[in-house]
N, CA, C and O atoms as a GROMACS GRO file, in nm:
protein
  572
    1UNK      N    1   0.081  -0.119   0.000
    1UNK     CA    2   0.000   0.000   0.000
    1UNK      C    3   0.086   0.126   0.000
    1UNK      O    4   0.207   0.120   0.023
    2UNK      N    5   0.027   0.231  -0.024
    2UNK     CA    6   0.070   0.365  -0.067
    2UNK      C    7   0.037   0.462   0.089
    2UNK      O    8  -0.073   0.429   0.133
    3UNK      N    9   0.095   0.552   0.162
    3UNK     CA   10   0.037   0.639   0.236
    3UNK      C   11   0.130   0.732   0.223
    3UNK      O   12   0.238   0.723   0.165
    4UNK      N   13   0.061   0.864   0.308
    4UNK     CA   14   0.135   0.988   0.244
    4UNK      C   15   0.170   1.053   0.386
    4UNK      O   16   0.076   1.067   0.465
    5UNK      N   17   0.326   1.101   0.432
    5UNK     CA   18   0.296   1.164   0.542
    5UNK      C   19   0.387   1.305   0.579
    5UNK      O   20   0.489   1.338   0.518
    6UNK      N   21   0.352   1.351   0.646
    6UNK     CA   22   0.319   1.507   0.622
    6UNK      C   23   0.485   1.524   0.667
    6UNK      O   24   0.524   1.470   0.770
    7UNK      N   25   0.601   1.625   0.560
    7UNK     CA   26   0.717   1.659   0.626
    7UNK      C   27   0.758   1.646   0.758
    7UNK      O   28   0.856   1.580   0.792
    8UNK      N   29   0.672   1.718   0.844
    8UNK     CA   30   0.704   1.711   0.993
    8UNK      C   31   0.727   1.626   1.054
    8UNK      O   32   0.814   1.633   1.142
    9UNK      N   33   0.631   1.478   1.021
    9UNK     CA   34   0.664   1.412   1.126
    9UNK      C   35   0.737   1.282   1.074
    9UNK      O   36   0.750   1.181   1.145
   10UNK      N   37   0.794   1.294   0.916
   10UNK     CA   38   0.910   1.155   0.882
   10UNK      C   39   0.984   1.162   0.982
   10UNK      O   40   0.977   1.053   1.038
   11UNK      N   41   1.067   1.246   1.049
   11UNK     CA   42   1.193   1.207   1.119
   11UNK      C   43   1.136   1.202   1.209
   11UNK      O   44   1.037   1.273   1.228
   12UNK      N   45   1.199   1.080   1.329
   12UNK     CA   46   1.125   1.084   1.466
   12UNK      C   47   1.199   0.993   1.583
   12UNK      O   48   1.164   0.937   1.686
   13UNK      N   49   1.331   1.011   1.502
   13UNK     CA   50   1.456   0.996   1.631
   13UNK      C   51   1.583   1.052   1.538
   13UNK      O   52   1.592   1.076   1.417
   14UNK      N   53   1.672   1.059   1.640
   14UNK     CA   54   1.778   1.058   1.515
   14UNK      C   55   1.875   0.941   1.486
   14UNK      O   56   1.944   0.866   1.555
   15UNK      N   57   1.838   0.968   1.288
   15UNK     CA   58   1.840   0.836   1.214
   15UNK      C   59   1.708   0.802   1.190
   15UNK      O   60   1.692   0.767   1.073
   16UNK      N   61   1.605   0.800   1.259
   16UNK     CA   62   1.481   0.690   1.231
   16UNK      C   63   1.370   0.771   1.159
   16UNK      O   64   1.365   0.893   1.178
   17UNK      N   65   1.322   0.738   1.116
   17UNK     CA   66   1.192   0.804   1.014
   17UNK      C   67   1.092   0.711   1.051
   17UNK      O   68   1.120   0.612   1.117
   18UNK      N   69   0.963   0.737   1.009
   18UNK     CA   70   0.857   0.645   1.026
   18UNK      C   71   0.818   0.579   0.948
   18UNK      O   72   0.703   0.536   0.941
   19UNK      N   73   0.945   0.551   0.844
   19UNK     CA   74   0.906   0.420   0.768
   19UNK      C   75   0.975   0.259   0.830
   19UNK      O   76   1.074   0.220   0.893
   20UNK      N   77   0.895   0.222   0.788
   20UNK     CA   78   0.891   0.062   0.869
   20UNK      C   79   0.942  -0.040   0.771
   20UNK      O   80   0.947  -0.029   0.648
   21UNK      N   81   0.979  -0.136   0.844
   21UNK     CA   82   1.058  -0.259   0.756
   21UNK      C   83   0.984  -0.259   0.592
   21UNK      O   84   0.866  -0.236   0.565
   22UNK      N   85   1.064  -0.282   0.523
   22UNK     CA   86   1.043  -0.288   0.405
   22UNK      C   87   0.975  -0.175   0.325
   22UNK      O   88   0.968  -0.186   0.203
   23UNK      N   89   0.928  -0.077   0.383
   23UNK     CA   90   0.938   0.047   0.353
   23UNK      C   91   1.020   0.142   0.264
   23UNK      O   92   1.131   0.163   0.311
   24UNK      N   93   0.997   0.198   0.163
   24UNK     CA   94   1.063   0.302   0.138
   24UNK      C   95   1.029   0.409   0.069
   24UNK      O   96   0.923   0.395   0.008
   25UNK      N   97   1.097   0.542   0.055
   25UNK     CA   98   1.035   0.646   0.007
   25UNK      C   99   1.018   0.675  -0.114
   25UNK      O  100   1.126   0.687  -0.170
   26UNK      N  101   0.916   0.695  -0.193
   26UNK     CA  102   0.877   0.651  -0.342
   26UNK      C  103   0.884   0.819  -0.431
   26UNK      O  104   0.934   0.855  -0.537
   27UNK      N  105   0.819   0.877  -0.338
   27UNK     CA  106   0.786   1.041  -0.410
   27UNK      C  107   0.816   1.127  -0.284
   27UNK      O  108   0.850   1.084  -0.174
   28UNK      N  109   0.798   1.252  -0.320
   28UNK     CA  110   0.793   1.330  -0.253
   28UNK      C  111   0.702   1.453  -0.317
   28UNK      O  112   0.736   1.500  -0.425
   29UNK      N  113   0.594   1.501  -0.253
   29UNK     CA  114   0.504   1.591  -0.275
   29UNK      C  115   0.494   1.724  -0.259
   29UNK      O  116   0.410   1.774  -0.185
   30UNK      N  117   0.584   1.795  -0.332
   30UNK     CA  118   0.651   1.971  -0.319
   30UNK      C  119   0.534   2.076  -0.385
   30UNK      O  120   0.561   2.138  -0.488
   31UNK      N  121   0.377   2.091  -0.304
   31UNK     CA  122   0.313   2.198  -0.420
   31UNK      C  123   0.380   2.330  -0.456
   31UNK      O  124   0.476   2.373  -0.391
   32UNK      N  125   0.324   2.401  -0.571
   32UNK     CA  126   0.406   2.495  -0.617
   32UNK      C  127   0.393   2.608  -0.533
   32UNK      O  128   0.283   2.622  -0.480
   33UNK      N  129   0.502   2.715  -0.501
   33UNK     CA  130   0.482   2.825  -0.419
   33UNK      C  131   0.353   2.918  -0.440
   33UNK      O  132   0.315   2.915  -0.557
   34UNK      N  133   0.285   2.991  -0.366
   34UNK     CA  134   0.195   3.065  -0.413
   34UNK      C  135   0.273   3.194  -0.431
   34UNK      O  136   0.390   3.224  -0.405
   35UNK      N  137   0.168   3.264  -0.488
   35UNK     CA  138   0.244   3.412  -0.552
   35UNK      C  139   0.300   3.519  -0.431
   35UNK      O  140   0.215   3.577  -0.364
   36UNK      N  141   0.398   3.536  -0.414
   36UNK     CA  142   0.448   3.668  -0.319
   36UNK      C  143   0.500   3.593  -0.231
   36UNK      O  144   0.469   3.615  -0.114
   37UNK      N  145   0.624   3.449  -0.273
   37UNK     CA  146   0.656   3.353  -0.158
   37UNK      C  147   0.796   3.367  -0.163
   37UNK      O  148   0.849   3.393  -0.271
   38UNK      N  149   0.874   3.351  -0.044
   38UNK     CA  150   1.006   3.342  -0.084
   38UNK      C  151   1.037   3.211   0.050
   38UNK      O  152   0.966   3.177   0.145
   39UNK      N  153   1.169   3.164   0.005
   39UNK     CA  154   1.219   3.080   0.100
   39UNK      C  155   1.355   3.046   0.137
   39UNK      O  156   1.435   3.016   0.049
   40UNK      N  157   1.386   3.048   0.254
   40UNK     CA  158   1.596   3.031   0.279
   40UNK      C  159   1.626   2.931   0.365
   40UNK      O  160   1.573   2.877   0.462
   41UNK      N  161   1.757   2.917   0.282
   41UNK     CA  162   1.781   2.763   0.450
   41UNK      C  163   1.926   2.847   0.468
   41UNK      O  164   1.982   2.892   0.368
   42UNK      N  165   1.973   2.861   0.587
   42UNK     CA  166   2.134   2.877   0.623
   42UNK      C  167   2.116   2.814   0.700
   42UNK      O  168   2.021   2.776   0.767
   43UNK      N  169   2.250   2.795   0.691
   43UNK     CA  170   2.332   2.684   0.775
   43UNK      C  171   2.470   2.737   0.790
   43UNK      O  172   2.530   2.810   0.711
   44UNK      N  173   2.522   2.674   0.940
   44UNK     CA  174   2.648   2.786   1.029
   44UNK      C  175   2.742   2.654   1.018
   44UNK      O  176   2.703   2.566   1.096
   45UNK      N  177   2.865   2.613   0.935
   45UNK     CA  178   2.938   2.512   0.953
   45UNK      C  179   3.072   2.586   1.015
   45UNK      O  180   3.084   2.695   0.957
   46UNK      N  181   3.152   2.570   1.089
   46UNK     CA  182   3.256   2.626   1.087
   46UNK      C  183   3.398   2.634   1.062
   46UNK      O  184   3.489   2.692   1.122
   47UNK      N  185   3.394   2.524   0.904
   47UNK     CA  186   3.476   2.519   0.795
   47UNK      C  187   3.401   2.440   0.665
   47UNK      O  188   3.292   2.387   0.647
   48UNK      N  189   3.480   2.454   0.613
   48UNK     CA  190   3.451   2.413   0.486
   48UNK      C  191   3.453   2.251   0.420
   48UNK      O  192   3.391   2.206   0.324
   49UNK      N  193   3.563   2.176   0.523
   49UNK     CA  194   3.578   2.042   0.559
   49UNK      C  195   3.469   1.990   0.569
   49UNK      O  196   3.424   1.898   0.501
   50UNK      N  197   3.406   2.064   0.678
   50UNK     CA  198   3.317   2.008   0.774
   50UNK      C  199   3.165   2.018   0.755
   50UNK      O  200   3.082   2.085   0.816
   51UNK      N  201   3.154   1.946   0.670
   51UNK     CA  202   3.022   2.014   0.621
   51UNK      C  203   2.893   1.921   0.742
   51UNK      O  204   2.825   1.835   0.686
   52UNK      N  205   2.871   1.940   0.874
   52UNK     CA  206   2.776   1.922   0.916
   52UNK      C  207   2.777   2.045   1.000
   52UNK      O  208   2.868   2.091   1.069
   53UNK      N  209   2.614   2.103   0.974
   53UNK     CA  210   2.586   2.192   1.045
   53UNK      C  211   2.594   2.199   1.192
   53UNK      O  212   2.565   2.116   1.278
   54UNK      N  213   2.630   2.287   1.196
   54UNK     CA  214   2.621   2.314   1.389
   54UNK      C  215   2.462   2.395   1.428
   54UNK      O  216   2.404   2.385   1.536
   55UNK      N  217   2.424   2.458   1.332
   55UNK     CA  218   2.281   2.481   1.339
   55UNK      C  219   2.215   2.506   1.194
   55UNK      O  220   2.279   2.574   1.114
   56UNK      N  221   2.123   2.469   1.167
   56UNK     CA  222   2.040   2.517   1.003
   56UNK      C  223   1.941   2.596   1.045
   56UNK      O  224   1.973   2.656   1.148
   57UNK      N  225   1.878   2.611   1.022
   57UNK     CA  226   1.765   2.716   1.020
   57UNK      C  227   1.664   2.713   0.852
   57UNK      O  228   1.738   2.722   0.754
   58UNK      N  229   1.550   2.704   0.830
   58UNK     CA  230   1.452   2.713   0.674
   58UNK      C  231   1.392   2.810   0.729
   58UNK      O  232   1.404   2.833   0.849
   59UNK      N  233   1.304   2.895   0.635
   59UNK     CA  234   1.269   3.009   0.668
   59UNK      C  235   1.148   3.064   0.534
   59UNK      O  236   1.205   3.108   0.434
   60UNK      N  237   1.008   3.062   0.530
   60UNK     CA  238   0.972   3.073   0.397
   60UNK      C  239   0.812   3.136   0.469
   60UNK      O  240   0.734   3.107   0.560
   61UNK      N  241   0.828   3.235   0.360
   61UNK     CA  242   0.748   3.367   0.409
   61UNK      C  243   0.675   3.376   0.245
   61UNK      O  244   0.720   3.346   0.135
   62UNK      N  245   0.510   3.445   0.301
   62UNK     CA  246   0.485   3.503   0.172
   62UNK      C  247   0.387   3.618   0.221
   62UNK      O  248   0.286   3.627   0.291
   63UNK      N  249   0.459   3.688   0.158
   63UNK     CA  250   0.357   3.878   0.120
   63UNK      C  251   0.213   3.904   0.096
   63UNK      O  252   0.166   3.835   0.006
   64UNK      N  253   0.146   3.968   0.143
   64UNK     CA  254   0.018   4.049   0.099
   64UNK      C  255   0.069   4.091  -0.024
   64UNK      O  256   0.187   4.065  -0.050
   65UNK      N  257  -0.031   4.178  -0.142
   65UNK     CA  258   0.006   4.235  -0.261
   65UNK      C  259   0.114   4.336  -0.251
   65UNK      O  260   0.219   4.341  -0.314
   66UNK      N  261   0.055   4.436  -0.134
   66UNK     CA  262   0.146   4.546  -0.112
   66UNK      C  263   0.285   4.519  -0.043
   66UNK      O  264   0.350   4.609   0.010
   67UNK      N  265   0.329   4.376  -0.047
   67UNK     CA  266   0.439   4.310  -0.018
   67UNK      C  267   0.527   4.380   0.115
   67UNK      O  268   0.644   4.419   0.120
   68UNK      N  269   0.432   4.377   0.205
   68UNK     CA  270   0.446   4.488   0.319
   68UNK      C  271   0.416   4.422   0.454
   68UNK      O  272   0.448   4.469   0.564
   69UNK      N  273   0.334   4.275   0.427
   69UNK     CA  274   0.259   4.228   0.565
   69UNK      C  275   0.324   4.106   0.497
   69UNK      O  276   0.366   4.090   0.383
   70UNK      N  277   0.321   4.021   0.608
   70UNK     CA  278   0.320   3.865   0.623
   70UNK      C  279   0.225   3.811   0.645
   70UNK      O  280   0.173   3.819   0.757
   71UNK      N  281   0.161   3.722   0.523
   71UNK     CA  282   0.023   3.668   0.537
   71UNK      C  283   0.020   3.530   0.577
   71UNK      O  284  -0.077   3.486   0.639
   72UNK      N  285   0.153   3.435   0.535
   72UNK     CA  286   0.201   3.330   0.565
   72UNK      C  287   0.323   3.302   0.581
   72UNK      O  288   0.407   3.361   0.512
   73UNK      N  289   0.372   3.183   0.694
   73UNK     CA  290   0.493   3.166   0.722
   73UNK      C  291   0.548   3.089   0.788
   73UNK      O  292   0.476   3.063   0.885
   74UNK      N  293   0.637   3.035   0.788
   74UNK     CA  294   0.675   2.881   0.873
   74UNK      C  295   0.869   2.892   0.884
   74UNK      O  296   0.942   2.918   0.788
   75UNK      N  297   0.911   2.866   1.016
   75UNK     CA  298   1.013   2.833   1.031
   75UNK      C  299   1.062   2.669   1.074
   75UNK      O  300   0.988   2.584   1.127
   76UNK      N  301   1.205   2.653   1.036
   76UNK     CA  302   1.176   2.486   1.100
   76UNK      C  303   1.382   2.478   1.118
   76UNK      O  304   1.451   2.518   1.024
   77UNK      N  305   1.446   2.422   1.247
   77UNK     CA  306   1.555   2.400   1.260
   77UNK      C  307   1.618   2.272   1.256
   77UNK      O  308   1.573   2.157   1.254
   78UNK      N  309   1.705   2.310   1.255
   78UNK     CA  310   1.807   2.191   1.255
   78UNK      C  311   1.908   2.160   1.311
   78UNK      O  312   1.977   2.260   1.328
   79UNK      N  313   1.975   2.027   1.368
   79UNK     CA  314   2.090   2.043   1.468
   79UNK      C  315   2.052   2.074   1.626
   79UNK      O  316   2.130   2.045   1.717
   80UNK      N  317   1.980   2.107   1.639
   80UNK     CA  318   1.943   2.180   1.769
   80UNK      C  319   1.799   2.109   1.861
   80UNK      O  320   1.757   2.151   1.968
   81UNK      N  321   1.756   2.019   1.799
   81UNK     CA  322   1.695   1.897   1.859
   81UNK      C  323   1.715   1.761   1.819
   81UNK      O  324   1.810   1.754   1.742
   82UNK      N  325   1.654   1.640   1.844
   82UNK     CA  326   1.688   1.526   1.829
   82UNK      C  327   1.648   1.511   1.681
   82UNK      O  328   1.705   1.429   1.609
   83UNK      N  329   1.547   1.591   1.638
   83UNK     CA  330   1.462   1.564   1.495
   83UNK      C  331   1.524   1.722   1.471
   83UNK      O  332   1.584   1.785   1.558
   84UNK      N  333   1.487   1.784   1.292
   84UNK     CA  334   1.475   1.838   1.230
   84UNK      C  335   1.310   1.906   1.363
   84UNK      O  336   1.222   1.842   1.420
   85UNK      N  337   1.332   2.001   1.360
   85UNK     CA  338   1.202   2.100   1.440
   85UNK      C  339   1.122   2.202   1.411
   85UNK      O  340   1.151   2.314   1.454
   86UNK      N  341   1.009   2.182   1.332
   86UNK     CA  342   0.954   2.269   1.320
   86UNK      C  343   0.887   2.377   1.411
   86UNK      O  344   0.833   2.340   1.515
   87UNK      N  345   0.888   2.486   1.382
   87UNK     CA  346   0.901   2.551   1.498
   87UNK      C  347   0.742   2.678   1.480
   87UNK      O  348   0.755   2.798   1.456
   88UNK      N  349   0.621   2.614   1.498
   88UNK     CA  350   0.507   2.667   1.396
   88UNK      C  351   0.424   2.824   1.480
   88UNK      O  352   0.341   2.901   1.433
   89UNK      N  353   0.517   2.821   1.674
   89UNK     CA  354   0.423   2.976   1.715
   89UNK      C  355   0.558   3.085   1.630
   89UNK      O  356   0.557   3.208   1.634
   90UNK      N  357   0.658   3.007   1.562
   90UNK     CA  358   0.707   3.156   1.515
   90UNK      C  359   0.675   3.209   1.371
   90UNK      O  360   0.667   3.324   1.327
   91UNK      N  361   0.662   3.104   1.322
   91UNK     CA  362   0.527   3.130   1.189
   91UNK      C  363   0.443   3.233   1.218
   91UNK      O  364   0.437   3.352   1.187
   92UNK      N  365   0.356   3.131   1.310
   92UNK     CA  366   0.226   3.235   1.370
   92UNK      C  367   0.250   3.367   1.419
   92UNK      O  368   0.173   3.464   1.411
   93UNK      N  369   0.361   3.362   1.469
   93UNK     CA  370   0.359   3.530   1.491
   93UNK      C  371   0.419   3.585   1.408
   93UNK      O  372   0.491   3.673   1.454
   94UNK      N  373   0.423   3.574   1.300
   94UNK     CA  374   0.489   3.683   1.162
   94UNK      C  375   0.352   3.678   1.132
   94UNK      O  376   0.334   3.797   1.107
   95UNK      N  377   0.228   3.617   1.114
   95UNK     CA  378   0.096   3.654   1.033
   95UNK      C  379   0.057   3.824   1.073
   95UNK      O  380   0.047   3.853   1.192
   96UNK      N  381   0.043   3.901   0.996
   96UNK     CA  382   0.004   4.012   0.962
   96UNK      C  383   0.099   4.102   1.015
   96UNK      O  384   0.065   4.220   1.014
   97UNK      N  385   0.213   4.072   1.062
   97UNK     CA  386   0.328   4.169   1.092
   97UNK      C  387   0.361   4.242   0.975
   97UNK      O  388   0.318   4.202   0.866
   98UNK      N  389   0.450   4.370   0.986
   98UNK     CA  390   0.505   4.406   0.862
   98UNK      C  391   0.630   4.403   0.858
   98UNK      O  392   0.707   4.428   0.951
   99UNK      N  393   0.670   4.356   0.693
   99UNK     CA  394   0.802   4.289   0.728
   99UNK      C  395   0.909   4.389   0.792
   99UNK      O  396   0.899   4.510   0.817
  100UNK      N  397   0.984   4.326   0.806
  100UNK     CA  398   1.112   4.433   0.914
  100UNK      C  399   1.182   4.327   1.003
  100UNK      O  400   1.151   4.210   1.028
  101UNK      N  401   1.297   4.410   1.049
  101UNK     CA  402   1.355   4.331   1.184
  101UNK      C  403   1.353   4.307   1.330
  101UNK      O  404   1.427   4.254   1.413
  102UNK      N  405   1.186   4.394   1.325
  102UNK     CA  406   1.119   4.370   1.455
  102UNK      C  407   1.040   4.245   1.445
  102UNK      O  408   1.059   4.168   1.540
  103UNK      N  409   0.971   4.212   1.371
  103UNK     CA  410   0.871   4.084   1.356
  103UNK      C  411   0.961   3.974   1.314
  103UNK      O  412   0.931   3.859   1.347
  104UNK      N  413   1.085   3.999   1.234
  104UNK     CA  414   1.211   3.857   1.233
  104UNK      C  415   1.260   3.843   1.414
  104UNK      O  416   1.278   3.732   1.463
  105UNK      N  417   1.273   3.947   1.483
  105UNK     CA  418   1.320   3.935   1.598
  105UNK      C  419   1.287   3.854   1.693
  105UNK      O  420   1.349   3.763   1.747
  106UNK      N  421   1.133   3.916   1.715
  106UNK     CA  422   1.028   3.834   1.783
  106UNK      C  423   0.996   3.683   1.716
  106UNK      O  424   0.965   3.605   1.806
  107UNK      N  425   0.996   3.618   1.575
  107UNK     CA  426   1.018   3.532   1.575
  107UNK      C  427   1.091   3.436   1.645
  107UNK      O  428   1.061   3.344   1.720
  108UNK      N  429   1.257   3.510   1.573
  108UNK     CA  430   1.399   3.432   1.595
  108UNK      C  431   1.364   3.423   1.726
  108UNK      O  432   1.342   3.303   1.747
  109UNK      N  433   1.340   3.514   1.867
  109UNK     CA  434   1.360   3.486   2.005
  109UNK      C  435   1.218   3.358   1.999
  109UNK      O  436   1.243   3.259   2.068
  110UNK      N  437   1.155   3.356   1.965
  110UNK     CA  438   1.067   3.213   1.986
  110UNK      C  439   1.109   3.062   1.908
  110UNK      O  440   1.077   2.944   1.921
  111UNK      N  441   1.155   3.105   1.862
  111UNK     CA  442   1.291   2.983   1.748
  111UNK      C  443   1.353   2.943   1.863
  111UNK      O  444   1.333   2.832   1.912
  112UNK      N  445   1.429   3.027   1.913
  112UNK     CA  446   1.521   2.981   2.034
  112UNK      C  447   1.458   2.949   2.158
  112UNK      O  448   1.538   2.899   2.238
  113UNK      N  449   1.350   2.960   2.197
  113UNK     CA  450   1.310   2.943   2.278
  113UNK      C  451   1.249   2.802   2.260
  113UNK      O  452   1.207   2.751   2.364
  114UNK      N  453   1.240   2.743   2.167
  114UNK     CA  454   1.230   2.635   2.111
  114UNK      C  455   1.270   2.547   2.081
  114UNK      O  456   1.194   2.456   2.050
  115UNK      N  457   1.445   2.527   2.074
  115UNK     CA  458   1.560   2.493   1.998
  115UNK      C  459   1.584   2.440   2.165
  115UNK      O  460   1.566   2.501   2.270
  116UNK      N  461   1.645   2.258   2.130
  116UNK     CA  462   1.668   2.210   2.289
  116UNK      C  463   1.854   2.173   2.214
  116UNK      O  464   1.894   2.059   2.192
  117UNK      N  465   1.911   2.260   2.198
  117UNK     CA  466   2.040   2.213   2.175
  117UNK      C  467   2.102   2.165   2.268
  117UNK      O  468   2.060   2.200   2.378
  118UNK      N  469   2.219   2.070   2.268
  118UNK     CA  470   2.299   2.002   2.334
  118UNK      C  471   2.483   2.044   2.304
  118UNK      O  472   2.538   2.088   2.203
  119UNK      N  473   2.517   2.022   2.387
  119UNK     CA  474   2.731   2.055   2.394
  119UNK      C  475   2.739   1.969   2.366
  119UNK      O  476   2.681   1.868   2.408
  120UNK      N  477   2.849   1.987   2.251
  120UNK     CA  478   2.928   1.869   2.203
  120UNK      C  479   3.045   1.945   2.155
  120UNK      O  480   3.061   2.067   2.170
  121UNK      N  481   3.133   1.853   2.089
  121UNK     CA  482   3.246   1.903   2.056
  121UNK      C  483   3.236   1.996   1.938
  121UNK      O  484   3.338   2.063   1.923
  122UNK      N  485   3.125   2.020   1.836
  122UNK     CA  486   3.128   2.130   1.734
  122UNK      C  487   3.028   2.270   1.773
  122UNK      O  488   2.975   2.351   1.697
  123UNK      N  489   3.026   2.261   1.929
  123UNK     CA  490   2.963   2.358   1.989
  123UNK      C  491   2.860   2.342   2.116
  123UNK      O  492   2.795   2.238   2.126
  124UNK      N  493   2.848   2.451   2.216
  124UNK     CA  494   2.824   2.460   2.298
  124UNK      C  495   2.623   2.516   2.256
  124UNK      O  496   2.570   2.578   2.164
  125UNK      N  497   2.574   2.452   2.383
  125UNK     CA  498   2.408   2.472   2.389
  125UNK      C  499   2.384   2.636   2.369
  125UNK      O  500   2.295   2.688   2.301
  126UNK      N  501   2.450   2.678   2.418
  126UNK     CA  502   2.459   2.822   2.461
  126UNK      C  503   2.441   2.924   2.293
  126UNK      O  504   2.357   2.998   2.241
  127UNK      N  505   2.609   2.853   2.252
  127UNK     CA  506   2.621   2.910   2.124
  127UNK      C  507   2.485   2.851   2.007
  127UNK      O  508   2.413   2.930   1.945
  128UNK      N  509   2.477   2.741   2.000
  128UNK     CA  510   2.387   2.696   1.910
  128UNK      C  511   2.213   2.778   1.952
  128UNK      O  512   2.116   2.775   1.876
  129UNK      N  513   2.216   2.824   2.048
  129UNK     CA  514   2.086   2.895   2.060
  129UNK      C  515   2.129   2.984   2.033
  129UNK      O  516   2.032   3.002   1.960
  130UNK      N  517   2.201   3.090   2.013
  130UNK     CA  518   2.229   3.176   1.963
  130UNK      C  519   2.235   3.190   1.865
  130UNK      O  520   2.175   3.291   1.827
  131UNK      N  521   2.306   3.108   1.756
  131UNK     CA  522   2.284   3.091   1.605
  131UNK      C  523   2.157   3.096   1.610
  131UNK      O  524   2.115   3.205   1.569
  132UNK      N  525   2.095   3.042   1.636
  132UNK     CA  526   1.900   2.968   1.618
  132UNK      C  527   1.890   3.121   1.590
  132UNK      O  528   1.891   3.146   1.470
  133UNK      N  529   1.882   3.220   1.667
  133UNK     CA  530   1.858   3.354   1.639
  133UNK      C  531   1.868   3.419   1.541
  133UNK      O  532   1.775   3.459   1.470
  134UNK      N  533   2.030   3.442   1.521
  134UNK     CA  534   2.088   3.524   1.465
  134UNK      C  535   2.080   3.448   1.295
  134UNK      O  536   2.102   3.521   1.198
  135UNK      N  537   2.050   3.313   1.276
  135UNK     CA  538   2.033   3.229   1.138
  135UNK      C  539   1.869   3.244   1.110
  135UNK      O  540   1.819   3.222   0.999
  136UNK      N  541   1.795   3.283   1.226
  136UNK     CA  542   1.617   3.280   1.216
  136UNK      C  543   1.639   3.401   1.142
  136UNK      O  544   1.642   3.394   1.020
  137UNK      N  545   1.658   3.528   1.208
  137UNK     CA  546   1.648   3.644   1.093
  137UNK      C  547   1.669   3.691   1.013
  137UNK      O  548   1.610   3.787   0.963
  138UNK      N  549   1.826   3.594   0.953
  138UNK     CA  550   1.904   3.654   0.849
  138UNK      C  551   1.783   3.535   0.734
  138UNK      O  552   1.761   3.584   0.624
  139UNK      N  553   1.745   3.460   0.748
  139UNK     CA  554   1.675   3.357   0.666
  139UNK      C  555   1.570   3.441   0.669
  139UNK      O  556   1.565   3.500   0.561
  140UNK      N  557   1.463   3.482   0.759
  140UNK     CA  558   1.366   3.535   0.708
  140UNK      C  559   1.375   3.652   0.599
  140UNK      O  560   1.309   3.666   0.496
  141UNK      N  561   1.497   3.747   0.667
  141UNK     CA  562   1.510   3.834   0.527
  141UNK      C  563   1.517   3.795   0.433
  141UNK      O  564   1.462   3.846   0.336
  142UNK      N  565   1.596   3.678   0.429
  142UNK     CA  566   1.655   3.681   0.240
  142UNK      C  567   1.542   3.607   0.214
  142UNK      O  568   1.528   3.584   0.093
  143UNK      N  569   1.419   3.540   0.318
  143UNK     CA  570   1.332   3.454   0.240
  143UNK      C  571   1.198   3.569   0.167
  143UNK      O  572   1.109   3.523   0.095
   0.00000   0.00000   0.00000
């Protein structure tokens, strides 16, 4: 049989997805952006070697006509919990904000407030909530 399941919740340890023995992933279902959408992923590595993130951050916003308000919007991290994390009251609070770096702000601080990072050797909890921030707003702009 065929079932379909929603981005958020494939990953659900790390490593494990919710596909089951003999399982595997056939398609993937990307609808097209609506009009006045933009979207960013950064990611903070701290060389070039090293290509696993110490934090990611996605970021995808879309405009009223007068491309002035945020009518829709979703953030989602990475690195910084056990799963990939979507992170959906900081969405919610960009709806009808106008864009700027007060309504990325108030996001990013609910991103982080969200973000359960852990110390390890490519960075400290501390620092990786801090990225969460400072990667939430620079993504919403460019998104």
């Amino acid at each position: 049989g065929r079932r379909r399941v929603p981005a958020e919740e494939f990953c659900v340890a790390p490593g494990k997805t919710v596909l089951g023995k003999g399982e595997f992933l056939v398609s993937l279902h990307l609808p097209s952006p609506p009009p006045r959408f933009g979207g960013a992923y950064l990611r903070f590595i701290p060389r070039n070697e090293m290509d696993i993130a110490i934090v990611g951050v996605g970021a995808a916003v879309q405009l009223d006509e007068s491309r002035r308000r945020i009518v829709a919007a979703r953030v989602a991290l990475g690195a910084v919990a056990p799963t990939p994390l979507f992170v959906p009251e900081a969405g919610e609070a960009l709806i009808g904000a106008e864009v700027g770096e007060e309504a990325f702000a108030q996001a990013a601080a609910i991103a982080q407030a969200a973000a359960r990072p852990i110390t390890d050797m490519r960075g400290t909890a501390e620092f990786r909530r801090h990225l969460v921030g400072v990667l939430t707003r620079r993504a919403l702009a460019k998104a």
